[in-house]
C-alpha positions in Angstrom: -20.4 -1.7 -2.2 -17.0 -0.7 -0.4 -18.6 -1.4 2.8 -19.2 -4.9 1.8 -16.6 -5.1 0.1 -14.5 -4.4 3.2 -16.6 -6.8 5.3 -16.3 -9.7 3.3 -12.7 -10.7 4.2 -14.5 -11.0 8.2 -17.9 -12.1 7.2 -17.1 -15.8 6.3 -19.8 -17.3 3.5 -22.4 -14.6 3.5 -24.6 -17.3 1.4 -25.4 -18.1 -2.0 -28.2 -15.5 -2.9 -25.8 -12.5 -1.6 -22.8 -14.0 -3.8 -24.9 -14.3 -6.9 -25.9 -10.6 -6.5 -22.0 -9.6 -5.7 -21.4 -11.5 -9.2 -24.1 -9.8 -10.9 -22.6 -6.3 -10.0 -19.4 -8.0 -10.7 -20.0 -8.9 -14.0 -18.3 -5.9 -16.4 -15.8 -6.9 -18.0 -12.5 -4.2 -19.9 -14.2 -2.3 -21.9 -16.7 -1.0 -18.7 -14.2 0.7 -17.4 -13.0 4.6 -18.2 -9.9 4.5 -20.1 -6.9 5.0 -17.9 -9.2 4.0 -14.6 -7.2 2.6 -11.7 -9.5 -0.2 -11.5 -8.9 -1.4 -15.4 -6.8 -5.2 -15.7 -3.1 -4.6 -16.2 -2.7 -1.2 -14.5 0.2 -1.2 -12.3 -0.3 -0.1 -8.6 0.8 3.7 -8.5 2.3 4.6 -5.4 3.1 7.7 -3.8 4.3 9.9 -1.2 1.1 9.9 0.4 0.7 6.2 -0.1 -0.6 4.0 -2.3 -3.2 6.0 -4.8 -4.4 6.5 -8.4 -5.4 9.7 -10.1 -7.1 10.5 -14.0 -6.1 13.8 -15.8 -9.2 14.8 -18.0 -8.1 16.3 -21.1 -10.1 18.0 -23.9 -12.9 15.6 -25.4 -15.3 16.7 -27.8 -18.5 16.2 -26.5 -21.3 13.7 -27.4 -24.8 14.2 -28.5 -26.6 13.5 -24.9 -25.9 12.1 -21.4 -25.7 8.5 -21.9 -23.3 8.8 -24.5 -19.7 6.4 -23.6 -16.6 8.1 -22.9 -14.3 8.6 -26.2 -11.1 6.3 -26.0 -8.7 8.2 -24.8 -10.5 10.2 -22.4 -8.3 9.7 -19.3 -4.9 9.1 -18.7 -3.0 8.2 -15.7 -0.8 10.3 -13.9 2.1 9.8 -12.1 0.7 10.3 -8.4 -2.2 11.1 -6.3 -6.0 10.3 -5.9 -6.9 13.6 -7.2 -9.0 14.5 -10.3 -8.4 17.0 -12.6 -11.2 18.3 -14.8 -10.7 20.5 -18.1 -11.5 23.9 -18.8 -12.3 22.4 -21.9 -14.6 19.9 -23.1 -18.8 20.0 -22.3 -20.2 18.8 -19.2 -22.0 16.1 -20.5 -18.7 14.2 -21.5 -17.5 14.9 -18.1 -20.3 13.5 -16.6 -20.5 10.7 -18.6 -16.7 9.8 -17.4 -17.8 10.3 -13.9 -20.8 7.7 -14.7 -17.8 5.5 -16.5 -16.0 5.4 -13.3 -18.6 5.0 -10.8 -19.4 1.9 -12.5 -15.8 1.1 -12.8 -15.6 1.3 -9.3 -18.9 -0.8 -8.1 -17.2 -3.5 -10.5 -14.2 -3.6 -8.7 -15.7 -3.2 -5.1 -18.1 -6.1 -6.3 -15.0 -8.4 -7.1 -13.3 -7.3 -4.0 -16.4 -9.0 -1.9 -16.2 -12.1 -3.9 -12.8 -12.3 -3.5 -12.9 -11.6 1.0 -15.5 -14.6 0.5 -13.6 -16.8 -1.4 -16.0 -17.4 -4.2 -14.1 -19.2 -6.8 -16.5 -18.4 -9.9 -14.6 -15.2 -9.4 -11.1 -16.9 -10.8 -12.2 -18.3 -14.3 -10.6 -15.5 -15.7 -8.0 -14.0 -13.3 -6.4 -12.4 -16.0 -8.6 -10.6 -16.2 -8.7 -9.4 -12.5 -6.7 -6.2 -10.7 -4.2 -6.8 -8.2 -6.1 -6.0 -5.5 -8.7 -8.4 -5.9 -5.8 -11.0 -6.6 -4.2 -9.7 -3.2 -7.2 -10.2 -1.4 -7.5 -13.8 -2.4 -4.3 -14.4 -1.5 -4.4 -13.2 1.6 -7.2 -14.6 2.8 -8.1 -17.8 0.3 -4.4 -18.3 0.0 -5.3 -22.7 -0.5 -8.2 -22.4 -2.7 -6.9 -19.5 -4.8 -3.1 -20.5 -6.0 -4.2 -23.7 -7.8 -6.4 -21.9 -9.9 -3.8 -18.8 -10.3 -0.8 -21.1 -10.7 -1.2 -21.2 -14.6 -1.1 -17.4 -14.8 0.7 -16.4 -12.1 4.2 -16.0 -13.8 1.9 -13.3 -16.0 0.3 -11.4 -13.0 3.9 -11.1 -11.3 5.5 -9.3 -14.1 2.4 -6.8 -14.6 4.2 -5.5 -11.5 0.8 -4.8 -9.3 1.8 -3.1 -6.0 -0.6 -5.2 -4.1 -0.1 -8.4 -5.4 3.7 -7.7 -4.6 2.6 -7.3 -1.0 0.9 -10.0 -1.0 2.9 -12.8 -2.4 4.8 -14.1 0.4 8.8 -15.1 0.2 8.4 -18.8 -1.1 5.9 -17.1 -3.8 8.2 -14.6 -4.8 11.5 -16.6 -4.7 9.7 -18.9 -7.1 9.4 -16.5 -9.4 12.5 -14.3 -9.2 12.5 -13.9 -13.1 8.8 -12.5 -12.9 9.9 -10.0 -10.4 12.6 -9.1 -12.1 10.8 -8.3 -14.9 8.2 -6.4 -12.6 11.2 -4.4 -12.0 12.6 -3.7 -15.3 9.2 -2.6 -16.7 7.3 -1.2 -13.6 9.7 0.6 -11.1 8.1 0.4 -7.8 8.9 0.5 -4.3 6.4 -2.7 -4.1 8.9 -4.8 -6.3 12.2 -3.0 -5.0 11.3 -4.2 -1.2 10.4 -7.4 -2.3 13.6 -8.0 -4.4 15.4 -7.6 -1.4 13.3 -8.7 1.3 14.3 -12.1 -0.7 17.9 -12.0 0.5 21.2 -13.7 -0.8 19.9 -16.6 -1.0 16.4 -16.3 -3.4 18.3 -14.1 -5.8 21.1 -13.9 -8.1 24.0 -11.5 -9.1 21.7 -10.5 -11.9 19.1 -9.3 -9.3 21.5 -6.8 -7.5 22.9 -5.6 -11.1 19.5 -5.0 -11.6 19.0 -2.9 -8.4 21.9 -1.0 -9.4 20.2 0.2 -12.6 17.0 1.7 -10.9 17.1 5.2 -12.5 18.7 7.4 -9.3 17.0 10.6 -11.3 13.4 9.0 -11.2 11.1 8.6 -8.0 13.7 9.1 -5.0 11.9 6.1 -3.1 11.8 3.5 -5.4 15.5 4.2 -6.1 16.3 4.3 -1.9 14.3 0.8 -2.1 16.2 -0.1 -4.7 20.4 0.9 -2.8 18.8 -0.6 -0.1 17.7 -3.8 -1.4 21.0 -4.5 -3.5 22.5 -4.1 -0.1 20.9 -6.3 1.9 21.7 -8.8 -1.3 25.5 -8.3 -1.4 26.3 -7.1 2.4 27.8 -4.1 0.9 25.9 -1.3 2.2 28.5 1.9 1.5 26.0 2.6 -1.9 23.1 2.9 -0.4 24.4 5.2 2.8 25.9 7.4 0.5 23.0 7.3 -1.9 20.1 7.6 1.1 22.2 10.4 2.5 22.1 12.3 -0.4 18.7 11.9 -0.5 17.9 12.6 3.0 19.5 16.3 2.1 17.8 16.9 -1.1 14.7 15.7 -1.1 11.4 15.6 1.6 12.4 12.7 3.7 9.0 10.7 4.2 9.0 8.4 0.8 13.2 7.3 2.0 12.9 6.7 5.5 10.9 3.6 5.3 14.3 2.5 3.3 16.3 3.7 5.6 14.8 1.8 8.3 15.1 -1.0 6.3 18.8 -1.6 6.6 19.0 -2.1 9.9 22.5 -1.8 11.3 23.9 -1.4 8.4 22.4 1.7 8.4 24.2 3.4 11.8 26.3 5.7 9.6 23.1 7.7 9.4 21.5 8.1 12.3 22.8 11.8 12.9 21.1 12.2 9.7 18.0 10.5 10.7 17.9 12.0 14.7 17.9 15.8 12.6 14.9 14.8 11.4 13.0 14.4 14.9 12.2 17.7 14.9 11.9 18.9 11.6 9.3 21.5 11.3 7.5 19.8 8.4 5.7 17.4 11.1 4.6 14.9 8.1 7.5 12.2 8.6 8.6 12.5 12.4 6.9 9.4 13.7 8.6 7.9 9.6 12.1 9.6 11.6 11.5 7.8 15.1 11.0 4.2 13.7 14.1 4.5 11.5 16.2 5.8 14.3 15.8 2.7 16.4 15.6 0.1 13.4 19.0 0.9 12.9 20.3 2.1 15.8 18.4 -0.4 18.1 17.8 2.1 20.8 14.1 3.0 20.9 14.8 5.5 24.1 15.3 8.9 22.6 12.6 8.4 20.0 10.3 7.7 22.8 9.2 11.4 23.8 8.5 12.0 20.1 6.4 9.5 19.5 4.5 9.9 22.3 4.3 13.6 21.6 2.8 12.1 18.5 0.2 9.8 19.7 -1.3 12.8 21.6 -2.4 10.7 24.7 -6.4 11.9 25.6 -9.1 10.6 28.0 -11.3 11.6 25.4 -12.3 9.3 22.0 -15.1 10.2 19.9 -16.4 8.3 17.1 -16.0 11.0 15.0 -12.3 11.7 16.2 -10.2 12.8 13.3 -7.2 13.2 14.9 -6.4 9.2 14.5 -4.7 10.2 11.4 -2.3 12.5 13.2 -1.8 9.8 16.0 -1.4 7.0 13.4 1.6 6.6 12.3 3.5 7.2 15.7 0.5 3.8 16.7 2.3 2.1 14.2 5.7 2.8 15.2 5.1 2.0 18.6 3.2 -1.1 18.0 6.0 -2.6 16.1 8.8 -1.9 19.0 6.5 -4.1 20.9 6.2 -6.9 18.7 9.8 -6.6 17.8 10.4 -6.6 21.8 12.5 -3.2 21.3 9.6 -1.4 23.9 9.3 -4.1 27.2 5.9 -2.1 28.5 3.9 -0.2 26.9 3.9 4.0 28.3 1.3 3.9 31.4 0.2 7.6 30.2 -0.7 5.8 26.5 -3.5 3.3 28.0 -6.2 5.3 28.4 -6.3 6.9 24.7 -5.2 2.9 23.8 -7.9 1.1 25.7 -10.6 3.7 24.6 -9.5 3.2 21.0 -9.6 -1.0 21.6 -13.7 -0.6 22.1 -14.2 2.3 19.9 -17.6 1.5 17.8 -17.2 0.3 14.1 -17.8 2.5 11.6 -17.8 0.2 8.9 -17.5 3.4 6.3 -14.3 4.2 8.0 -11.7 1.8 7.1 -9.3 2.6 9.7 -11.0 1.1 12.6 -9.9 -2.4 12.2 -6.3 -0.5 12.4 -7.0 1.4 14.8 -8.6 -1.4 17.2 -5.5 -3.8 16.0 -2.9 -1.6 17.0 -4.4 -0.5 20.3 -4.9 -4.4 21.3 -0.7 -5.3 20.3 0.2 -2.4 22.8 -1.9 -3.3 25.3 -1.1 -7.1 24.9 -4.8 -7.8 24.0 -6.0 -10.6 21.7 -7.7 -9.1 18.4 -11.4 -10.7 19.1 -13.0 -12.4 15.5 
């Protein structure tokens, strides 16, 4: 079910037998999932250091009587970050299992409206209240026309639940028609999806209220919603001396990799950091480098001593095997250097990257492995390559 579901979105109409089966699987509704599940209606994307994730702590349940039994309200509860499960010392095996059973389930409902969704099936959106925010995203992102009359009526609704992916995926005339929504996101779901957003909006799609607002984000709760937070109030008003002083105080207290994506973010207005920022080129925790490099030139616009690191990074190799897994070392410096490209900050792409790049460009699908369509997509922008259908 998650390979289809990730095919879908490419797939176009896979026909009307294989959608009435995707609806079929589709078909539970609240109360199948396990209470607290990162699937459930209503639950706010959870994002963290490490990217956007959900995780359940098990606490003590009594048991029930045999192995179909449901799973007592109250069984899970979200934490505050991480894909990780944590099982009890106490509590019998059987209720254990039966969660696990809960949320398999949970999950083949949600992979089965993720397909329908990448198809486009609109039986999907009689009740998209109903739906999480990354089915919503997904029609938006690619059933944008067909979806939004039918999400129109509830849209103001879905906004303020504050959905990390739905944030992501509104667009700027979306979200600038519903400033209040967002704003509301903001007040009752702190998250770097809706601090971005708020600012990504500019001068001109908010108010005075919405950079008050931004000044309010709790500095003493999760460091990079409040560095998305400095920096969008100061991309609002123009005044950026809060948010250098805030970021740089963060830079030294805390592990850089959830504030650099801010930093980067402020674009010139950020050059009072850069010696900050350049320190953190070689730091000896390597998580965050490439995070360091793409910072450095975003705001001081010179991509030429980041260069070396990010190459460094990308690890260039005549060697690419399907099973390669150091594509999540390389990754992130990918990234960075595809988006000097687009951006026109790198004129040619490195000779000594186009071998690892144009083995990477024809790797096989491994439709399992989610990555690949990355991974192909950023090797084709640095070698100037169209992304074939």
């Amino acid at each position: 079910m998650r390979a289809i579901a990730g095919l879908m979105p490419r797939a176009g109409d896979p026909g009307s037998h294989v959608r009435d089966l995707l609806l079929a699987e589709a078909a539970g509704d609240e109360q199948d999932y396990a209470v607290g599940s990162p699937y459930a209606p209503g639950v706010a994307g959870r994002e963290s250091s490490r990217g956007k994730g959900h995780g359940l702590l098990w606490v003590g349940v009594e048991g029930a009587g045999d192995d179909r039994a449901e799973v007592p309200h109250g069984a899970a509860a979200p934490v505050t970050d991480g894909p990780d499960i944590v099982r009890p010392s106490i509590g019998r095996e059987r209720t254990i299992r039966a969660a696990q059973r809960a949320l398999t389930r949970a999950e083949v409902v949600e992979c089965g409206r993720l397909a329908l969704a990448g198809c486009g099936d609109p039986r999907l959106l009689e009740r998209p209240g109903s739906l999480s925010g990354p089915v919503l995203a997904t029609f938006l992102t690619h059933h944008r026309d067909e979806a939004l009359p039918r999400l129109h009526p509830v849209l103001p609704e879905l906004i303020a639940r504050g959905s990390a992916e739905l944030l992501d995926a509104l667009g700027p005339d979306l979200a600038a028609a519903h400033l209040p929504q967002l704003k509301q996101a903001l007040r009752e779901h702190p998250t770097v999806a809706a601090a971005r957003l708020l600012g990504e909006l500019g001068p001109s799609g908010t108010d005075a209220e919405t950079a008050d607002l931004l000044a309010t984000v709790d500095p003493t709760a999760r460091h990079d919603v409040h560095a998305e937070a400095v920096v969008s109030r100061a991309l609002i008003t123009g005044d950026a001396e809060p948010a250098i002083e805030a970021l740089r105080g963060l830079l030294r207290a805390q592990y850089p990799s959830g504030i650099l994506p801010a930093v980067g973010r402020l674009g010139p207005l950020g050059a009072p950091l850069a010696p900050e920022v350049a320190a953190l080129l070689n730091d000896p925790r390597e998580y965050g480098r490439s995070q360091a490099a793409d910072a450095y030139w975003r705001i001081t616009g010179n991509p030429r001593p980041v260069l070396p690191h990010l190459l460094a990074r990308a690890a260039p190799t005549t060697t690419y095997a399907s099973n390669d897994t150091a594509w999540y070392d390389r990754r992130d410096a990918l990234r960075v250097l595809a988006g000097m490209r687009t951006a026109g900050a790198l004129a040619a792409t490195p000779p000594e990257l186009r071998p690892l790049l144009e083995l990477c460009a024809t790797s096989p699908r491994r439709v399992t492995w989610k990555d690949d369509d990355e991974l192909r997509r950023l090797a084709r922008t640095l070698l100037d390559e169209p992304m074939s259908s």
